[in-house]
C-alpha positions in Angstrom: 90.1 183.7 153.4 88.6 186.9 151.9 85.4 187.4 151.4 85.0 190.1 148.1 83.1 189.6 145.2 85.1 189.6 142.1 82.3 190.5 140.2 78.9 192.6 140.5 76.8 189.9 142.0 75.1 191.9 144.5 73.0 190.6 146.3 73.8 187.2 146.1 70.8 185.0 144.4 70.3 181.1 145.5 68.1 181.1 141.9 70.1 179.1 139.0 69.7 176.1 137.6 70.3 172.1 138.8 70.8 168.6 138.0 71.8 165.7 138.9 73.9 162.6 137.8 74.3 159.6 139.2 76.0 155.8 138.5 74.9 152.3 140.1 76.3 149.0 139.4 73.8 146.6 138.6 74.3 143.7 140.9 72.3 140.1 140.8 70.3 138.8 143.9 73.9 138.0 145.0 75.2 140.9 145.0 77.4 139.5 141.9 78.5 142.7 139.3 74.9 141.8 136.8 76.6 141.2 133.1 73.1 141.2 131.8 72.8 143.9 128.8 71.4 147.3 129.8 67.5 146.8 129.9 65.7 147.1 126.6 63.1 149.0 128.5 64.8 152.3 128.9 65.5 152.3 124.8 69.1 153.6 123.2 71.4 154.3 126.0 73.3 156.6 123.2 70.1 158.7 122.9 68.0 158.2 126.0 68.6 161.9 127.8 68.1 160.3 131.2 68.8 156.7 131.7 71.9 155.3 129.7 74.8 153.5 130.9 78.7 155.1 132.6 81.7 153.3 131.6 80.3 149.7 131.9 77.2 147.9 130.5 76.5 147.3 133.9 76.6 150.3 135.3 73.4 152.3 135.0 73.7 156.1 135.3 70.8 158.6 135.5 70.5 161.9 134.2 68.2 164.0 135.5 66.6 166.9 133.3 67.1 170.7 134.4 65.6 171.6 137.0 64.9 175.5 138.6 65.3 174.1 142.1 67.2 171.4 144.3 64.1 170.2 145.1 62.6 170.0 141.9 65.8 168.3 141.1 65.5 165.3 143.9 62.0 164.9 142.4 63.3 164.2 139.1 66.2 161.8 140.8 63.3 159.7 142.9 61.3 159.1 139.4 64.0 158.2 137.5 65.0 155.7 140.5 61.3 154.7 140.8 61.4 153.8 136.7 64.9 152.0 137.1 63.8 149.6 139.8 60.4 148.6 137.6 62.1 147.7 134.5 65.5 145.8 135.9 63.5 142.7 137.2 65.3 141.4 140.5 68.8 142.9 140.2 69.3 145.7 142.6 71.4 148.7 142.8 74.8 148.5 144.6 75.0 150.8 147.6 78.3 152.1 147.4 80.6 154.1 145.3 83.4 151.4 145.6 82.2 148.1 143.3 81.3 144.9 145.4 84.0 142.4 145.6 82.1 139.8 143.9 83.6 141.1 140.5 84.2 138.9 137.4 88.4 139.1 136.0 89.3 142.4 134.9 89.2 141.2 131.5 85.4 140.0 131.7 83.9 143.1 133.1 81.9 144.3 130.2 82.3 147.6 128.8 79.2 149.5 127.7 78.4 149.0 124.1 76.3 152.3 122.2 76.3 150.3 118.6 77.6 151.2 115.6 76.0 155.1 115.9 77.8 155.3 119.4 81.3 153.6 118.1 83.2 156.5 119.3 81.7 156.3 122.9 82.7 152.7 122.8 85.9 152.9 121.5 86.4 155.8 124.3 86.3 153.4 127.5 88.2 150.8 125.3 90.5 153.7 125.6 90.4 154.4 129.3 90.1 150.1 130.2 93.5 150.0 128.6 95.1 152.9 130.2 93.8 152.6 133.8 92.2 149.3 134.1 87.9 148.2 133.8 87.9 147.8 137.9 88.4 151.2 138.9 86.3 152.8 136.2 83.1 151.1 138.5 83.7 153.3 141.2 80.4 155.1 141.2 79.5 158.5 142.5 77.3 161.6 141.9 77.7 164.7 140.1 76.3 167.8 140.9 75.3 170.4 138.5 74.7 173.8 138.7 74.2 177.5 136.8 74.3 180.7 138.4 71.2 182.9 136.9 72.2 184.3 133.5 70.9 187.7 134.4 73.6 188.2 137.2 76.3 188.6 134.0 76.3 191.4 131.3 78.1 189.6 128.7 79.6 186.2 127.8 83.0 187.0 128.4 82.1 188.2 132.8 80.0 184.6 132.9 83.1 182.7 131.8 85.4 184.5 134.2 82.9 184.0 136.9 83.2 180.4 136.5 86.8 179.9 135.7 86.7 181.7 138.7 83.9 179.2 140.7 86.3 176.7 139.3 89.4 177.4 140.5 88.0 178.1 144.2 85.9 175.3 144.4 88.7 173.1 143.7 91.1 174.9 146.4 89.0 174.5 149.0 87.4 171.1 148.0 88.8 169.1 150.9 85.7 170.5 153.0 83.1 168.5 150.9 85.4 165.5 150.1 86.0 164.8 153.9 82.0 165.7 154.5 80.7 163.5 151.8 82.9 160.4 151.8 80.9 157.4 152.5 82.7 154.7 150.9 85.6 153.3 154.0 87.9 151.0 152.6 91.2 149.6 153.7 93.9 149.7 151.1 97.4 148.1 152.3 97.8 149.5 155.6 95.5 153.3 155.2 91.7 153.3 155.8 90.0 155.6 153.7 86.6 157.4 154.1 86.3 157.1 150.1 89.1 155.1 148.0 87.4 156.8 145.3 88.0 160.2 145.9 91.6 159.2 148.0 94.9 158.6 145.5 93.6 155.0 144.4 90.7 156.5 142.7 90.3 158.6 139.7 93.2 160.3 139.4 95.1 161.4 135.3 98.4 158.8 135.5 100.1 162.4 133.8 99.1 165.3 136.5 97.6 168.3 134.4 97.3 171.5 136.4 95.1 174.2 134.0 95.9 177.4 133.4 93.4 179.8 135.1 94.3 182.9 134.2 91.7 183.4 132.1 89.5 181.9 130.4 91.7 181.4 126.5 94.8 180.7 129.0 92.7 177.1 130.5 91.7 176.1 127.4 95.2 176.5 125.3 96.7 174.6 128.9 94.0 172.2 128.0 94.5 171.3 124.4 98.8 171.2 125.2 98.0 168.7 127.9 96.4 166.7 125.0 98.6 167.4 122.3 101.5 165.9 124.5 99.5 162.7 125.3 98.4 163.4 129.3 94.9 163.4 128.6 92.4 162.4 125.2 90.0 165.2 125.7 89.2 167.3 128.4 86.4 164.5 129.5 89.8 162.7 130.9 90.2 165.6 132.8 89.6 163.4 136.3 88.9 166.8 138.5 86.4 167.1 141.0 85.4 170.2 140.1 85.0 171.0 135.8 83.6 173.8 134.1 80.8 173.2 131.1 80.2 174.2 128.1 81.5 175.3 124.7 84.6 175.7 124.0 85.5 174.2 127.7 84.5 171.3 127.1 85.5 170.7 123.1 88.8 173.1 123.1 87.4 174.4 119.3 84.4 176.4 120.3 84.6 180.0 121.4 84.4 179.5 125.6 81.0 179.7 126.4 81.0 178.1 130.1 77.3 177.5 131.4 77.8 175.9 134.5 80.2 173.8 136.6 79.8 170.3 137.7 80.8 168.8 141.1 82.0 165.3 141.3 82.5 165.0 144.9 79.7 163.4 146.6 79.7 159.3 147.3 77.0 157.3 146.9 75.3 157.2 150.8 73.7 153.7 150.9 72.0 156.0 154.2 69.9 157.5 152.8 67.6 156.0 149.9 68.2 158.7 147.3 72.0 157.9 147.0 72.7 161.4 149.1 71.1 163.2 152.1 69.1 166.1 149.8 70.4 168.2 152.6 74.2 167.8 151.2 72.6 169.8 147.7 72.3 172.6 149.9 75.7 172.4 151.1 77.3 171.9 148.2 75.6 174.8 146.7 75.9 177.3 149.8 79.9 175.9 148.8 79.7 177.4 145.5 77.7 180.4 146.9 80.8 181.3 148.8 83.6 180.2 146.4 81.4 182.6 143.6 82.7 186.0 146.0 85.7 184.8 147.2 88.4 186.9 145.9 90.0 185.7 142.6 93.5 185.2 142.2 96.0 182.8 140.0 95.6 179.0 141.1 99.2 178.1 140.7 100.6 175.1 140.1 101.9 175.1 143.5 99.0 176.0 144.6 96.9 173.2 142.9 99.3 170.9 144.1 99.0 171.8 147.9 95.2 171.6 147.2 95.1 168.3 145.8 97.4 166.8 148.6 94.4 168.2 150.8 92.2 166.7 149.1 93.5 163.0 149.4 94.1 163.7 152.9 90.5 164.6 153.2 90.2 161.3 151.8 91.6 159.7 154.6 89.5 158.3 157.2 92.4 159.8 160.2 93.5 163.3 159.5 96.2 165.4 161.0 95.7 168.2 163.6 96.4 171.1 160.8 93.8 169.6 158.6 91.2 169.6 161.5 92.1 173.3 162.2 91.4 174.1 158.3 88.0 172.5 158.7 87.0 174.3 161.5 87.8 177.9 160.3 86.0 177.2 156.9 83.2 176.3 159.0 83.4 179.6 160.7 83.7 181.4 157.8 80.6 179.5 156.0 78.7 180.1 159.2 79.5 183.8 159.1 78.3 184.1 155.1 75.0 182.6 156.2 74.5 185.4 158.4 76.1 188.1 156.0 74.2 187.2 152.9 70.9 186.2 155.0 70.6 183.1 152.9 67.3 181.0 153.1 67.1 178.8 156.4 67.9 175.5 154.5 71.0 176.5 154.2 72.4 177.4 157.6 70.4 174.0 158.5 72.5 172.4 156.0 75.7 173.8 157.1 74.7 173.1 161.0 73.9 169.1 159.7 77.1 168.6 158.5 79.4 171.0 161.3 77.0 168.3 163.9 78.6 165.4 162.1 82.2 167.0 162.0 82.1 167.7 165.9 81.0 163.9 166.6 82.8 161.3 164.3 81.2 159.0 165.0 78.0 160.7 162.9 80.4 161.2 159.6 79.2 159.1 156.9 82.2 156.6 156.6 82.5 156.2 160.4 78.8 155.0 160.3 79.0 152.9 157.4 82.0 151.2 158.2 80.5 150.4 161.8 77.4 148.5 159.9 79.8 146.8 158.0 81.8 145.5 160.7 78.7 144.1 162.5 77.0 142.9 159.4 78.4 141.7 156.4 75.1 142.0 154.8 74.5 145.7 155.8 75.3 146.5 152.1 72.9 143.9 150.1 70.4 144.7 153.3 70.7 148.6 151.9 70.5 147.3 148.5 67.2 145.7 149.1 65.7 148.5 151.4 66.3 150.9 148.4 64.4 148.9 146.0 62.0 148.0 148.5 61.2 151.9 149.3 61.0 152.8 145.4 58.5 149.8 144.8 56.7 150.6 147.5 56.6 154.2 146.9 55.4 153.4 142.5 52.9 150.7 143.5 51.2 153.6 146.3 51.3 155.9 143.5 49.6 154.7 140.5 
């Protein structure tokens, strides 16, 4: 693992941009999948910037605005939150990223309607419903957004290298944050997972596509073959972990014109009220941090196949002896670009948090959640009602 900067960032700057998204089932006081319509109170989920609806009509997603900081960022999550729990009467958020398994057929699970102005968006998860099936589209996650300051590039066509390049690392290495922030365990046959959603029953293209990185032109033409021959519709099918966004990127007309990249790693961590420990942000973006200098060479298709077979193993709730030994030299190596770059303190504190849980299993997400699933098989409506309890609580304190 090499550590030089493909291009003239120097020194390093935490300062960029964030955001947040993130999906919730809406469940009744039974924990029953709620088929009531999305809530008149948040207006036109086709044009309300930050509360609209994912795949389902039941399943609520928030989008929070830009934000110059992670912490600016959690503030924006925590009102949006606050806002949701006010106007959705006594339904409650489901917990977890995998649905509840009080679920209505396949065929009756309602599919978000966006009205005659948003027939396209409709007639888009008619699409996917048909061509992987309404249950697993309600796994529910969040998606982590972030931009590198535009100063650190002097043109358009460095910034879209840099984050084909961000791209293409973050997804090489990905296992590291997939094992670290699975929180969903689920048995499936015979195999326990730490997340079936990010595992190889989740989201996953029925036709692999593996992008050409090269350069910039080289992923997009990759991408528009991949839907000229029927693997994907658009490149919003594009079920990776890690995406690059923007023009061109994200359209396959445009001229590329990549602004940021998007992680979709992180489960929903019915631990912690916000959906996610905020100290996982700072993870994830120390992550990027590092992938941004590591050296940048072709991601094969070899190579992208060795890295997704890492990545479901990372999945996995048991995980071999040369998976372990990955783990801990990236640790090592994250631990030593702390130091190197002489990153704020939150960051080494994040990366301590999460080495802490990696050295005692029985502090990894999944480990605890499955344990206070086992002894209670109300721990996930108890979490469902302590998060709505704690937003109430926190609005009513407020006004």
């Amino acid at each position: 693992m090499l550590n030089k900067r493909p291009f003239s960032i120097h020194p390093l700057s935490v300062h960029g941009q964030f955001g947040l998204e993130r999906e919730n089932l809406r469940i009744d006081a039974n924990g029953a999948l709620a088929l009531t319509p999305h809530p008149q109170a948040f207006g036109d989920k086709l044009t309300n910037p930050e509360i609209t609806t994912d795949f389902s009509e039941s399943q609520i997603e928030l989008v929070t605005p830009v934000a110059p900081s992670i912490q600016k960022t959690l503030e924006h999550e925590e009102r949006l939150t606050r806002k949701v729990f006010t106007s959705i009467n006594s339904e409650l958020l489901w917990p977890l990223s995998s649905p509840p398994t009080h679920l209505p057929p396949e065929d009756q699970i309602p599919i978000a309607d966006f009205g005659l102005e948003g027939k396209e968006k409709t007639n888009y998860r008619i699409y996917l419903s048909n061509k992987y099936g309404r249950r697993k589209q309600l796994y529910c996650g969040i998606h982590f957004n972030c931009s590198f300051a535009d100063d650190l590039f002097v043109s358009q066509d460095e910034r879209n290298k840099f984050y084909l390049n961000l791209a293409q690392q973050a997804l090489r290495h990905r296992y590291f944050l997939v094992h670290l922030l699975a929180a969903s365990p689920e048995k499936i046959g015979e195999v326990c997972y730490r997340s079936a959603r990010l595992s190889v029953h989740g989201y996953k293209n029925d036709q692999p596509v593996y992008p050409d990185y090269s350069s910039p032109n080289a992923y997009i033409y990759s991408l528009r073959a991949a839907v000229k021959n029927g693997a994907i519709e658009s490149p919003r099918e594009l079920y990776q972990l890690v995406r690059i966004k923007g023009e061109g990127f994200e359209d396959l007309v445009d001229d590329p014109n990549a602004t940021r990249v998007e992680v979709r790693i992180p489960d929903l961590n019915p631990l912690f009220h916000t959906g996610i420990n905020p100290s996982d942000l700072y993870l994830m973006h120390l992550y990027l941090l590092w992938c941004s200098q590591n050296e940048t060479h072709a991601f094969t298709m070899p190579e992208q196949k060795e890295a997704n077979a890492l990545s479901d193993e990372a999945a996995m709730l048991n995980v071999s002896p040369a998976f372990a030994d990955k783990m801990n030299v990236l640790f090592d190596v994250l631990q030593a670009f702390v130091e190197q770059q002489e990153l704020p303190d939150v960051y080494e504190q994040a990366l301590n948090q999460a080495e802490m849980r990696w050295r005692n299993p029985s502090m990894r997400y999944a480990e605890q959640v499955r344990d206070c699933l086992d002894a209670d098989s109300e721990a996930a409506m108890n979490w469902a009602r302590q998060m709505k309890h704690t937003y109430m609580h926190t609005c009513r304190s407020s006004q």
